[in-house]
PDB file of N, CA, C and O in Angstrom:
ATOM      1  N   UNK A   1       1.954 -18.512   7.521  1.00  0.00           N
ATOM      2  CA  UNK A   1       2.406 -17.193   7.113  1.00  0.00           C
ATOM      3  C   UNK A   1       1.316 -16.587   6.225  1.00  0.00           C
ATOM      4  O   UNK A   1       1.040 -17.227   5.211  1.00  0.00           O
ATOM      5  N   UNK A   2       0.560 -15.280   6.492  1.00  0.00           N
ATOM      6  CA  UNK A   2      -0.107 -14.686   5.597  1.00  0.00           C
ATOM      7  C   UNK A   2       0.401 -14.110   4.232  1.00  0.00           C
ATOM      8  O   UNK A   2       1.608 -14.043   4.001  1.00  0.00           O
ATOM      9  N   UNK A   3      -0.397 -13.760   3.471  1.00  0.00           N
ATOM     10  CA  UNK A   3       0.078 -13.460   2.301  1.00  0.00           C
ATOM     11  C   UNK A   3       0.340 -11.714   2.497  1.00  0.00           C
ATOM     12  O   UNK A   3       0.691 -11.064   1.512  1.00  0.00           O
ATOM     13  N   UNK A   4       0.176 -11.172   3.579  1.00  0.00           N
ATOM     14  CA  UNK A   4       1.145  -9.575   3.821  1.00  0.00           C
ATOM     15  C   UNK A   4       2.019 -10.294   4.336  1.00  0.00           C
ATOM     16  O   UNK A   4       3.072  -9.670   4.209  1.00  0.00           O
ATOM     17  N   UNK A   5       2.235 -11.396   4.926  1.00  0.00           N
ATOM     18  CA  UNK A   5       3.950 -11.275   5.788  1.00  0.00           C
ATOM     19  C   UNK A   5       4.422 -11.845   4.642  1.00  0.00           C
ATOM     20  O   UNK A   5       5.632 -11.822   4.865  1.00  0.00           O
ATOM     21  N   UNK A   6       4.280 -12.364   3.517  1.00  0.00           N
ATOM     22  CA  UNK A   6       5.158 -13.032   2.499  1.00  0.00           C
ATOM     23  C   UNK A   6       5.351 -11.887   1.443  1.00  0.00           C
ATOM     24  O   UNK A   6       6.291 -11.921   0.648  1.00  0.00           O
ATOM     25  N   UNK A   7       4.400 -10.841   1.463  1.00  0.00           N
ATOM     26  CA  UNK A   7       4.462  -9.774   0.606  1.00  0.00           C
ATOM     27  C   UNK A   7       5.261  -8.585   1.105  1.00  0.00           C
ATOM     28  O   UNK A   7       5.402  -7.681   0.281  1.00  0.00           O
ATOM     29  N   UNK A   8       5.751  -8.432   2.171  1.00  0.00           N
ATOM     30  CA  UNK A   8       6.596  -7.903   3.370  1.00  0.00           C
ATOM     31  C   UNK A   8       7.741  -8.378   3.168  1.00  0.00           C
ATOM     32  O   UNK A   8       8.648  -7.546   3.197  1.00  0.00           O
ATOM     33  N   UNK A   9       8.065  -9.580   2.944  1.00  0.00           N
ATOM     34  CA  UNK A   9       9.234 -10.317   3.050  1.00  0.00           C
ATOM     35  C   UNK A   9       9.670 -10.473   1.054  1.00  0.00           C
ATOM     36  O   UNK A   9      10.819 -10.345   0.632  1.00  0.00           O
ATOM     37  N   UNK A  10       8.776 -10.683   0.394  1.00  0.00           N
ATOM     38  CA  UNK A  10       9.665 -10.429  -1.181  1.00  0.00           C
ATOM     39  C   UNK A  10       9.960  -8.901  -1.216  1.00  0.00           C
ATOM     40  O   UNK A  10      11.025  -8.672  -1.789  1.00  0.00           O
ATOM     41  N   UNK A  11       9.327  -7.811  -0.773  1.00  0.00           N
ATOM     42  CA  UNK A  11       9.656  -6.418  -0.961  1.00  0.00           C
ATOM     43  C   UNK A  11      10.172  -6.227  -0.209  1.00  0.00           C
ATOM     44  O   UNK A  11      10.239  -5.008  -0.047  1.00  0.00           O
ATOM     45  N   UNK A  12      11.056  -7.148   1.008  1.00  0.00           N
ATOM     46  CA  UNK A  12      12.096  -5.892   2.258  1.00  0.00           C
ATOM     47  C   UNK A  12      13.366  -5.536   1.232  1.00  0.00           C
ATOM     48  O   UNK A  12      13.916  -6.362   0.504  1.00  0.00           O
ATOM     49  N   UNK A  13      13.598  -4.575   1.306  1.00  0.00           N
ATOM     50  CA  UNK A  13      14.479  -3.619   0.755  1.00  0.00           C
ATOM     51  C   UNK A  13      14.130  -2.566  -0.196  1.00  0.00           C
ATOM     52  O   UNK A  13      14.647  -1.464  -0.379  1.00  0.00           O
ATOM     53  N   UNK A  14      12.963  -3.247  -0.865  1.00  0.00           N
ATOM     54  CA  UNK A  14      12.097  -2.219  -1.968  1.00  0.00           C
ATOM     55  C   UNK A  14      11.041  -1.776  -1.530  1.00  0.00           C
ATOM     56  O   UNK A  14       9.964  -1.952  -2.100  1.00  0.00           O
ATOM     57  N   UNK A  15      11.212  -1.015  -0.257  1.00  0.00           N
ATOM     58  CA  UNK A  15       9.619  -0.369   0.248  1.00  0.00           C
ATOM     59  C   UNK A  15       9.284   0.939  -1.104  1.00  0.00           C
ATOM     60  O   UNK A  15       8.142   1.138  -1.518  1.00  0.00           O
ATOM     61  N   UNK A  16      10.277   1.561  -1.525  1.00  0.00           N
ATOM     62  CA  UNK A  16      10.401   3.072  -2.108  1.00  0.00           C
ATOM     63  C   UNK A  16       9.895   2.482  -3.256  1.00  0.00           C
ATOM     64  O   UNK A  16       9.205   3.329  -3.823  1.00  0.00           O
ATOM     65  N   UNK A  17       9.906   1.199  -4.014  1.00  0.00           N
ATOM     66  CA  UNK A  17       9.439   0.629  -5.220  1.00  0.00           C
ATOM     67  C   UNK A  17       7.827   0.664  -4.866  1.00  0.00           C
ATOM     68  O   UNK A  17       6.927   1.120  -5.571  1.00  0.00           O
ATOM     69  N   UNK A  18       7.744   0.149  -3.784  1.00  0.00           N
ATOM     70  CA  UNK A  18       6.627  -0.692  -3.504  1.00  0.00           C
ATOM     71  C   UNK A  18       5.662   0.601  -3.529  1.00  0.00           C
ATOM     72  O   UNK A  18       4.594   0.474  -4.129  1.00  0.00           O
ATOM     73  N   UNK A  19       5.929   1.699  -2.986  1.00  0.00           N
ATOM     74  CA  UNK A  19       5.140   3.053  -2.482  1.00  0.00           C
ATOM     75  C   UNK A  19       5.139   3.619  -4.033  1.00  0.00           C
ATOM     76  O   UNK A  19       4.075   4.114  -4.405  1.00  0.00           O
ATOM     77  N   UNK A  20       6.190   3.592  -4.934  1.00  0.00           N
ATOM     78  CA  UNK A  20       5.476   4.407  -6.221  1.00  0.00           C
ATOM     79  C   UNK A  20       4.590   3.700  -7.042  1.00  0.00           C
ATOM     80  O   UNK A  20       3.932   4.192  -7.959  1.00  0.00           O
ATOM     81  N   UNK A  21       4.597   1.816  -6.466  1.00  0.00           N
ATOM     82  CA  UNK A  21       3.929   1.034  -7.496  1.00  0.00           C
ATOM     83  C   UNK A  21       2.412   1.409  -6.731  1.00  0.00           C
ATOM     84  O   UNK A  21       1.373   1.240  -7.368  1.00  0.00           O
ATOM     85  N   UNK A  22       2.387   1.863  -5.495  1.00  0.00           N
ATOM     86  CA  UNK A  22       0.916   1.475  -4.965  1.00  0.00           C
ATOM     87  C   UNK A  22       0.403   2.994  -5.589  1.00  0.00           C
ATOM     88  O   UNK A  22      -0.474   2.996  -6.452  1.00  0.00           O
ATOM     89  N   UNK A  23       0.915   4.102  -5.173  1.00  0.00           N
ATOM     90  CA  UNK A  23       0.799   5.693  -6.083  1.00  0.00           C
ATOM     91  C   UNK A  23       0.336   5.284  -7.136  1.00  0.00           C
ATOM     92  O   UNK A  23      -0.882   5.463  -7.165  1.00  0.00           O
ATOM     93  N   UNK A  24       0.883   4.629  -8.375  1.00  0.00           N
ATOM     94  CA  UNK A  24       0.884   4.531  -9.683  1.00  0.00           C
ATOM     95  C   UNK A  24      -0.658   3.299  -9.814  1.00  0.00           C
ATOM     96  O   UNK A  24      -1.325   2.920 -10.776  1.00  0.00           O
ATOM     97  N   UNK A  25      -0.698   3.088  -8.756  1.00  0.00           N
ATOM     98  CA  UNK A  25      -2.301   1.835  -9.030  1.00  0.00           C
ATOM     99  C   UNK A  25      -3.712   2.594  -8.722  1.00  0.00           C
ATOM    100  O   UNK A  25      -4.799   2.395  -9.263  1.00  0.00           O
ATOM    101  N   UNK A  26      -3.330   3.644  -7.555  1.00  0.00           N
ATOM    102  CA  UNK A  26      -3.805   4.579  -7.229  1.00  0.00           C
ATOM    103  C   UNK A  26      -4.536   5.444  -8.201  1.00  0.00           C
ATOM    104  O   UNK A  26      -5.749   5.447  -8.408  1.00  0.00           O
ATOM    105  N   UNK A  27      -3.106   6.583  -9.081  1.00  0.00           N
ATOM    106  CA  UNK A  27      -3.348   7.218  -9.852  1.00  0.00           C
ATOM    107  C   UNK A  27      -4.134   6.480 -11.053  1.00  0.00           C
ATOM    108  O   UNK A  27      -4.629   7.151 -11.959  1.00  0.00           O
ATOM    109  N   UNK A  28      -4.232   5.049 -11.024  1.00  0.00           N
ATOM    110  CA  UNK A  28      -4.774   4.014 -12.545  1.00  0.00           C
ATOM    111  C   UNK A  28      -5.960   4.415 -11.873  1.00  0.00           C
ATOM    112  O   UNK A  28      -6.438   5.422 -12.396  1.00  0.00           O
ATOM    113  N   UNK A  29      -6.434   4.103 -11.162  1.00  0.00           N
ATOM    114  CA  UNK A  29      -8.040   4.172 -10.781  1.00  0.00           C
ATOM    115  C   UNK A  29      -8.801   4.860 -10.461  1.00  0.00           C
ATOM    116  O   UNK A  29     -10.016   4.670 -10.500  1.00  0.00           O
ATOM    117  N   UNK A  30      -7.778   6.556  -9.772  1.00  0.00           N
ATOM    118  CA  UNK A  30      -8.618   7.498  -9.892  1.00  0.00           C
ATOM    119  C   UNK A  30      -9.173   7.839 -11.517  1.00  0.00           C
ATOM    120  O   UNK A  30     -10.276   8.241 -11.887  1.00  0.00           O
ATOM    121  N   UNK A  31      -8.143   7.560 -12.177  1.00  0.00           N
ATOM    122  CA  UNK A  31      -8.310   8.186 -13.632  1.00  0.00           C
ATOM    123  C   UNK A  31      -9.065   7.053 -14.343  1.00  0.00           C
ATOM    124  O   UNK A  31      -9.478   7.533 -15.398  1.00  0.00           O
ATOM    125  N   UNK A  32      -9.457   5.672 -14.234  1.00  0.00           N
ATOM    126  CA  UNK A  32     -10.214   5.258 -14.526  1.00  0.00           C
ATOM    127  C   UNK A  32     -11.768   5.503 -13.702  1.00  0.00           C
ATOM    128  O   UNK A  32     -11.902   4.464 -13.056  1.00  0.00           O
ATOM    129  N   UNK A  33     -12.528   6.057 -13.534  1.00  0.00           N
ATOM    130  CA  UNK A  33     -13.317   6.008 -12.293  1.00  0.00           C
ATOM    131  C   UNK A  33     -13.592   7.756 -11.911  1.00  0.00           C
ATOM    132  O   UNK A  33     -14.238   8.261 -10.993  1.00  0.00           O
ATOM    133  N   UNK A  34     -12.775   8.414 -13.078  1.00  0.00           N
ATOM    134  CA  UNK A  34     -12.552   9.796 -13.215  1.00  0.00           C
ATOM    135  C   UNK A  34     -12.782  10.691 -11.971  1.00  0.00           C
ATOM    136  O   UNK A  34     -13.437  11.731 -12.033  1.00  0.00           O
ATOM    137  N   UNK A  35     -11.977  10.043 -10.393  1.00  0.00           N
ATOM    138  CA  UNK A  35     -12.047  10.434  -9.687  1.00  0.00           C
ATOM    139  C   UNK A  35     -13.020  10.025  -8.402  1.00  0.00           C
ATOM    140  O   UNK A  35     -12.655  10.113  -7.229  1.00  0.00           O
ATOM    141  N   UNK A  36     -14.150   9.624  -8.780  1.00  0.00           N
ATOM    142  CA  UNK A  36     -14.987   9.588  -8.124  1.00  0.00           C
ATOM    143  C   UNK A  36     -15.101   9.076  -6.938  1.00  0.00           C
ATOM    144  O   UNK A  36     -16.069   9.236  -6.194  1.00  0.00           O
ATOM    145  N   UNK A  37     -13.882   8.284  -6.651  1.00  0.00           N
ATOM    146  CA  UNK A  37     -13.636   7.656  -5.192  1.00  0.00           C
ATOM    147  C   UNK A  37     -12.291   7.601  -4.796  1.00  0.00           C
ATOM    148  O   UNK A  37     -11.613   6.776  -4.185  1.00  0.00           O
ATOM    149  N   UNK A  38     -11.947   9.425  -5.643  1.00  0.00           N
ATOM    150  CA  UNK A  38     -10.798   9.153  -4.782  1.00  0.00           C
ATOM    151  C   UNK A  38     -10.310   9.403  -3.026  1.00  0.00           C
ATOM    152  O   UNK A  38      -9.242   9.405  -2.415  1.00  0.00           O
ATOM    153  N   UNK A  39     -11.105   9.511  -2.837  1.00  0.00           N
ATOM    154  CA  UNK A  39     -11.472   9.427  -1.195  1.00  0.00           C
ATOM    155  C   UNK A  39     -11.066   8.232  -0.670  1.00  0.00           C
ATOM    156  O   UNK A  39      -9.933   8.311  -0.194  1.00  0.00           O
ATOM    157  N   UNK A  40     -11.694   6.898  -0.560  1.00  0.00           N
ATOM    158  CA  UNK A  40     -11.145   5.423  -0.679  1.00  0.00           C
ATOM    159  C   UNK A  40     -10.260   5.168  -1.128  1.00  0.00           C
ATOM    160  O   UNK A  40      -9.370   4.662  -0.443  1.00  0.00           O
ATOM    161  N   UNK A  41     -10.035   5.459  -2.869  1.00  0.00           N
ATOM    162  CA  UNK A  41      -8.171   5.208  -2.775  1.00  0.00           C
ATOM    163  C   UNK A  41      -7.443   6.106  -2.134  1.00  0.00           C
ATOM    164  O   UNK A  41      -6.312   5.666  -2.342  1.00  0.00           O
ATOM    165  N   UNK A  42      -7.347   6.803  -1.671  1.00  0.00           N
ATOM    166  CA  UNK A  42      -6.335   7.246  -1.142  1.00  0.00           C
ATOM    167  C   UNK A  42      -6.436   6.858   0.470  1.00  0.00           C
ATOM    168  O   UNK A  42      -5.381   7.018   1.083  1.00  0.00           O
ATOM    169  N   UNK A  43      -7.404   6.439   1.124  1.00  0.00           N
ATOM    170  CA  UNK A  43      -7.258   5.921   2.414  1.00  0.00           C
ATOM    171  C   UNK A  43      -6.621   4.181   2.028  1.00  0.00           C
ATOM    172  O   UNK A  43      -5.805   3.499   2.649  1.00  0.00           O
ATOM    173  N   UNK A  44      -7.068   4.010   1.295  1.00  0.00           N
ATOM    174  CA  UNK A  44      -6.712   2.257   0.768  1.00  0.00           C
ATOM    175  C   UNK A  44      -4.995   2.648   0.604  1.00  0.00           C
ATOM    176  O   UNK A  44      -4.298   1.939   1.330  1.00  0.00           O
ATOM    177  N   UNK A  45      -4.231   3.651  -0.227  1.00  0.00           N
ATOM    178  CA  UNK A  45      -2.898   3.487  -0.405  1.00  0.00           C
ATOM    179  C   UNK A  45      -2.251   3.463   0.684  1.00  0.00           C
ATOM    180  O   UNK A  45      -1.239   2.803   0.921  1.00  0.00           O
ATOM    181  N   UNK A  46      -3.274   4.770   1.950  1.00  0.00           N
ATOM    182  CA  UNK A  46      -2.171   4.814   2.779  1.00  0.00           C
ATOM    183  C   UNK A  46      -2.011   3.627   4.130  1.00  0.00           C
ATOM    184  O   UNK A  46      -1.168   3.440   5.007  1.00  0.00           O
ATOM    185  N   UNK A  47      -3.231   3.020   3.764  1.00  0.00           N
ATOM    186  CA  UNK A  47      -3.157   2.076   4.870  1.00  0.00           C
ATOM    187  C   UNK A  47      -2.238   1.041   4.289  1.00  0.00           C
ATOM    188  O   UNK A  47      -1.554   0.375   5.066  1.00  0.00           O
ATOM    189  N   UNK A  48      -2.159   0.842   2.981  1.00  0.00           N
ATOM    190  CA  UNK A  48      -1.109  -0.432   2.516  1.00  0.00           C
ATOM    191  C   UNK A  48      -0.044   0.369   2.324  1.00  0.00           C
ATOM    192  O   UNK A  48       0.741  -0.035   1.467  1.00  0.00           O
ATOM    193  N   UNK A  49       0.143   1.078   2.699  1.00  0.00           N
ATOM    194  CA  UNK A  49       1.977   1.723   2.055  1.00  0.00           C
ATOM    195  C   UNK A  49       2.204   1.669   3.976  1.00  0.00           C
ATOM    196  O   UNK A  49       3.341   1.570   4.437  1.00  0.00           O
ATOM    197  N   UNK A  50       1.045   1.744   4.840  1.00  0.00           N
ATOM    198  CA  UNK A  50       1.606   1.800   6.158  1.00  0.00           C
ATOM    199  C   UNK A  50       1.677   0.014   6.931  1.00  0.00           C
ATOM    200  O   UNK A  50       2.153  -0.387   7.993  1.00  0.00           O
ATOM    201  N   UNK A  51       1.015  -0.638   5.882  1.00  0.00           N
ATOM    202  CA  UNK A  51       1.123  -1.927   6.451  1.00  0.00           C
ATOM    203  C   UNK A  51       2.560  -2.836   5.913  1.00  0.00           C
ATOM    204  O   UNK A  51       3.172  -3.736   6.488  1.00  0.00           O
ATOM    205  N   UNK A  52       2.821  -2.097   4.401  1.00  0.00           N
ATOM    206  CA  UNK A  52       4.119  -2.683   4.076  1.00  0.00           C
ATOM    207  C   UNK A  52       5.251  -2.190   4.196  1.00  0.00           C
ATOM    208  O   UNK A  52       6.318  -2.536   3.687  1.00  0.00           O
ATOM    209  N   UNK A  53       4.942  -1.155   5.061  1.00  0.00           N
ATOM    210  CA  UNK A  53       6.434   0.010   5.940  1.00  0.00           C
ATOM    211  C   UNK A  53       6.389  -0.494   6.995  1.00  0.00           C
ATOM    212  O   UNK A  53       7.477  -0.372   7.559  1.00  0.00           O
ATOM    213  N   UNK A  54       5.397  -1.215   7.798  1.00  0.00           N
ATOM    214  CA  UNK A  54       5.852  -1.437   9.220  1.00  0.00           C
ATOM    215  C   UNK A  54       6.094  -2.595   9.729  1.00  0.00           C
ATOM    216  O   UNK A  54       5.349  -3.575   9.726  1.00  0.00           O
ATOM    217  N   UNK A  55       6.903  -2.517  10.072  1.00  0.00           N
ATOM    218  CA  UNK A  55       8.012  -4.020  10.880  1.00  0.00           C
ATOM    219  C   UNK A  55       6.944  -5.040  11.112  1.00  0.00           C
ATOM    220  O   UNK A  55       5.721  -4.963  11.219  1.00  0.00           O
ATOM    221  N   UNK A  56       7.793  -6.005  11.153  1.00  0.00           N
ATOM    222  CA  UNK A  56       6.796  -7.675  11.381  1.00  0.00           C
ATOM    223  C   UNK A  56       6.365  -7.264  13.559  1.00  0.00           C
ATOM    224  O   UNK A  56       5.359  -7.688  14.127  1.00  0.00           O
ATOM    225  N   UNK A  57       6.985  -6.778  13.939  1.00  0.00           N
ATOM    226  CA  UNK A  57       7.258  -7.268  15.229  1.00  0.00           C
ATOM    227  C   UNK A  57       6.406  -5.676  16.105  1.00  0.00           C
ATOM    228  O   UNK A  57       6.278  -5.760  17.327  1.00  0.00           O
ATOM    229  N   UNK A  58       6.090  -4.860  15.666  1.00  0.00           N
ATOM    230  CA  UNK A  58       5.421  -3.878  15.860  1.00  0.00           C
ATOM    231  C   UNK A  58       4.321  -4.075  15.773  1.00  0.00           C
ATOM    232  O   UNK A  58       4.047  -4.652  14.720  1.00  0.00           O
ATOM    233  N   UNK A  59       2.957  -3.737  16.799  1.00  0.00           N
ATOM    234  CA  UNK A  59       1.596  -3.707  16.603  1.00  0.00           C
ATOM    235  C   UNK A  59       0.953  -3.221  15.544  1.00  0.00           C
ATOM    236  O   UNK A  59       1.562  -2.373  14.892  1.00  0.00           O
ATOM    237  N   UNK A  60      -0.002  -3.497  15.235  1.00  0.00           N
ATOM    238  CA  UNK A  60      -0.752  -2.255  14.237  1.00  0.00           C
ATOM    239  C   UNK A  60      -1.428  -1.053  14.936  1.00  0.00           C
ATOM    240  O   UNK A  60      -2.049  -1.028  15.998  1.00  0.00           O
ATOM    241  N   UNK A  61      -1.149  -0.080  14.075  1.00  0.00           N
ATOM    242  CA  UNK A  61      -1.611   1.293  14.526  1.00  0.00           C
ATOM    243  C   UNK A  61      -3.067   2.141  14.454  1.00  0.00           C
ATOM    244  O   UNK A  61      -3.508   2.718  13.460  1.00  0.00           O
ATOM    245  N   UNK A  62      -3.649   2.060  15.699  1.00  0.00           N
ATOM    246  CA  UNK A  62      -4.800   2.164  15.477  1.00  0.00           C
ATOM    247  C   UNK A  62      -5.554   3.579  14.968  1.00  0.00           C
ATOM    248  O   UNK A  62      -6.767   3.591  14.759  1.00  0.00           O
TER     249      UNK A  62
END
């Protein structure tokens, strides 16, 4: 078992937790970093807010 399917499986039910905690790690590092990549974080949140929203049994989306 990888450590996303075990991280998938302690957060099923708390995706809506999981999406303001990844926002809120987000917002830590644009503002540390005073922006400068927020380009990357924000492709980095949305690919992990879309990897820990989507079902075990569904492909990944290319």
């Amino acid at each position: 078992m990888s450590v996303m399917d075990k991280l998938k499986q302690m957060l099923k039910g708390h995706e809506d937790k999981a999406g303001q905690g990844i926002d809120k790690a987000g917002d830590f590092v644009d503002d540390k970093t005073q922006g400068k990549y927020s380009g990357q974080v924000d492709s980095a949140q949305d690919k992990l807010k879309d990897q820990l929203g989507r079902d075990q049994d569904q492909p990944p989306q290319s």
